[in-house]
C-alpha positions in Angstrom: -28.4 -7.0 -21.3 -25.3 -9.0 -21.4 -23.2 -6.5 -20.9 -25.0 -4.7 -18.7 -24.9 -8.5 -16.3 -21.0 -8.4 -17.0 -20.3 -5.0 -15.8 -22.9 -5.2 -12.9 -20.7 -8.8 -12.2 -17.7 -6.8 -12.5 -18.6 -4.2 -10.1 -19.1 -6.7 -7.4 -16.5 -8.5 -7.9 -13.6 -5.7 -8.1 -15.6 -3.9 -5.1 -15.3 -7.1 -3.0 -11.8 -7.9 -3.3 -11.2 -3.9 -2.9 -12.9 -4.4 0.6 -11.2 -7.5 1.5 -7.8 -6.4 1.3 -8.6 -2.7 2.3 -7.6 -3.0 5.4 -7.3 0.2 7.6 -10.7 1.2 5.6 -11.4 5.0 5.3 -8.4 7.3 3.4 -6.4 3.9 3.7 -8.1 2.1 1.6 -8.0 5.0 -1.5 -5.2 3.5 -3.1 -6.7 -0.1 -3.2 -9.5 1.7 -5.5 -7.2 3.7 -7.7 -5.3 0.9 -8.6 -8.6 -1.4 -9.1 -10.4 1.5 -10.8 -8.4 3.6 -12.7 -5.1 2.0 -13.5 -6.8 -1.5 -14.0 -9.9 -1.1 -15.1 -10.0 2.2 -16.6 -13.5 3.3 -15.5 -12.0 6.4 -14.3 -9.5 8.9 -15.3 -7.1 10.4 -12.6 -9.2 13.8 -12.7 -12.1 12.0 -12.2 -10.8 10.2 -9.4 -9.6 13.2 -7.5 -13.3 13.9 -7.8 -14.1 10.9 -6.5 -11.8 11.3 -3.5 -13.3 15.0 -2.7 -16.7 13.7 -3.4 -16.5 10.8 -1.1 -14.5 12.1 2.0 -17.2 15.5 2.2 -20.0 13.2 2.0 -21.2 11.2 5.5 -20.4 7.5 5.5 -17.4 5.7 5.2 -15.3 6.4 2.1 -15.2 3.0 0.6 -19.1 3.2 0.5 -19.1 6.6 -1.0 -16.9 5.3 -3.4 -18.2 2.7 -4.5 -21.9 3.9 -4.2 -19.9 7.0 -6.5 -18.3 4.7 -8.8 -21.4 2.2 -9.7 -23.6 5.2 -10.7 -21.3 6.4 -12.5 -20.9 3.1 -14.6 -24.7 1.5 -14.2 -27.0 3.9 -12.7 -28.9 2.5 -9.5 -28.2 -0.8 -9.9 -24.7 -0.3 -10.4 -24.7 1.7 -7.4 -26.3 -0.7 -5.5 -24.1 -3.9 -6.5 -21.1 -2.2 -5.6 -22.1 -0.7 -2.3 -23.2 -4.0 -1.4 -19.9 -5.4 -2.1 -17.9 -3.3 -0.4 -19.8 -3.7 2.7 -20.3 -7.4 2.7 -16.7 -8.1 3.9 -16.4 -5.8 6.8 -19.8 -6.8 8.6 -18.8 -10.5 8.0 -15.1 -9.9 9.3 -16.6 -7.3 12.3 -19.1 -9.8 13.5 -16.3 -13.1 13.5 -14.1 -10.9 15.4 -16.9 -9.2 18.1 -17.9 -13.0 18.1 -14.3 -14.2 19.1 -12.9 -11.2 20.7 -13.5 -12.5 24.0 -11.2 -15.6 23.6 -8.3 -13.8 22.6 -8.3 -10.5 23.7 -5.2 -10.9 25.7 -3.1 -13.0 22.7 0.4 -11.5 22.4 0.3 -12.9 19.1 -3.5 -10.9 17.7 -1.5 -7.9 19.6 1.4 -7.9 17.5 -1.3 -8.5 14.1 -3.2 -6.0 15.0 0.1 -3.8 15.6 1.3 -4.7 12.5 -1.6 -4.0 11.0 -1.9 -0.2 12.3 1.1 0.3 10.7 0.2 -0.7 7.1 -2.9 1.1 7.7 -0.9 4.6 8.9 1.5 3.6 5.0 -1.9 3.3 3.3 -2.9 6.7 4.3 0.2 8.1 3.4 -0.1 6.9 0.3 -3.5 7.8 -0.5 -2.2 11.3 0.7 1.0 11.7 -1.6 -1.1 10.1 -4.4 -3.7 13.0 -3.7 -1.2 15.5 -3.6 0.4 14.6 -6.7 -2.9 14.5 -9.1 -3.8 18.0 -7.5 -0.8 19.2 -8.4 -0.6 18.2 -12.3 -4.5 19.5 -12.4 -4.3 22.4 -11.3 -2.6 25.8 -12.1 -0.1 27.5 -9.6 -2.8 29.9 -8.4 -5.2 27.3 -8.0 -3.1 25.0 -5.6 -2.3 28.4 -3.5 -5.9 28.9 -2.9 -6.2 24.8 -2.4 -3.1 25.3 0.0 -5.0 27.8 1.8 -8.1 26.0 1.9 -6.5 23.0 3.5 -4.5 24.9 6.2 -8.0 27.1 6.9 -9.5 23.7 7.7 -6.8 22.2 9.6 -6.4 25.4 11.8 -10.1 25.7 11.8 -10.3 22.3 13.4 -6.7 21.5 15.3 -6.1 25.3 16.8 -10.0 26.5 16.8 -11.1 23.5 18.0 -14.3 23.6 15.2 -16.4 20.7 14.6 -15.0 19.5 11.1 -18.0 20.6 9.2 -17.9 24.2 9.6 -14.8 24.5 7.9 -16.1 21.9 5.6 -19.0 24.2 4.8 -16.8 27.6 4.9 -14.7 25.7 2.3 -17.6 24.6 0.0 -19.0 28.1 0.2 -15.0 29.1 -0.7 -14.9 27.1 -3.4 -18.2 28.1 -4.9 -16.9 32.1 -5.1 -14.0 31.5 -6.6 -15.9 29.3 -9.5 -17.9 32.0 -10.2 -15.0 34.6 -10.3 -13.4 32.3 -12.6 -10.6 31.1 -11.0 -11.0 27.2 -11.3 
């Protein structure tokens, strides 16, 4: 029972500090958990994580909450779950309310501009990061016919959605359907 307390203590505490400084949230805030997850606390492996990453960017809700909702199952069931769900979204609807509470006063600040300026552009590094990061774990997991059908995949999608003008989930479904055919041929 101790243990289980400890991890269940650890959860929340490594899932709030991932959502206090994940600023940018969403694909920006990928690297914050790799870092706190893998690399720190070893709970996941890189493949694992890259299944992570697919798991909770095709899933609805933010990403943060998929992961974390992903990450506490995986470690402590439900409760696990639970714990760090609820820590990853404590922050954000304590930081969103202060700010819709204020925003009125300073809405015109120069000085909250420039933050919040400077703050878009860590947010765009983040998800560059979490991109390149991505990239690099698909490419030592897979073989070279694998990441040509991945390429594919992922320029289907973003033609499908920037050229086509497709709501995101068709390809999203095409893709899962994609993926499912060439499991069963044997090619993943």
């Amino acid at each position: 029972m101790v243990d289980q307390s400890y991890l269940l203590l650890e959860l929340f505490l490594r899932f709030l500090k991932i959502s206090i400084v994940g600023f940018g949230g969403g694909w920006a805030i990928l690297p914050i958990i790799e870092r706190e997850v893998v690399e720190d606390a070893g709970w996941l492996t890189r493949e694992e994580f890259l299944n992570l990453v697919a798991i909770a960017g095709s899933t609805p809700g933010p990403v943060a909450v998929n992961a974390a909702t992903y990450v506490g199952f995986k470690l402590a069931g439900l409760a696990g779950a639970f714990v760090a769900t609820l820590a990853v979204f404590i922050p954000p609807f304590t930081i969103v309310s202060l700010i819709a509470y204020g925003l009125t006063q300073v809405v015109g600040n120069r000085y909250v501009q420039s933050l919040i300026n400077g703050l878009k552009g860590a947010v765009i590094g983040l998800i560059i990061l979490a991109l390149l990061s991505t990239i690099t774990q698909v490419r030592s997991a897979f073989q070279y016919h694998q990441l040509a059908a991945l390429t594919c995949i992922a320029l289907f999608v973003i033609l499908s959605v920037k050229v086509l003008n497709l709501h995101p989930i068709i390809p999203l479904l095409i893709s899962a359907v994609i993926g499912i055919t060439l499991g069963l041929l044997g090619l993943w």
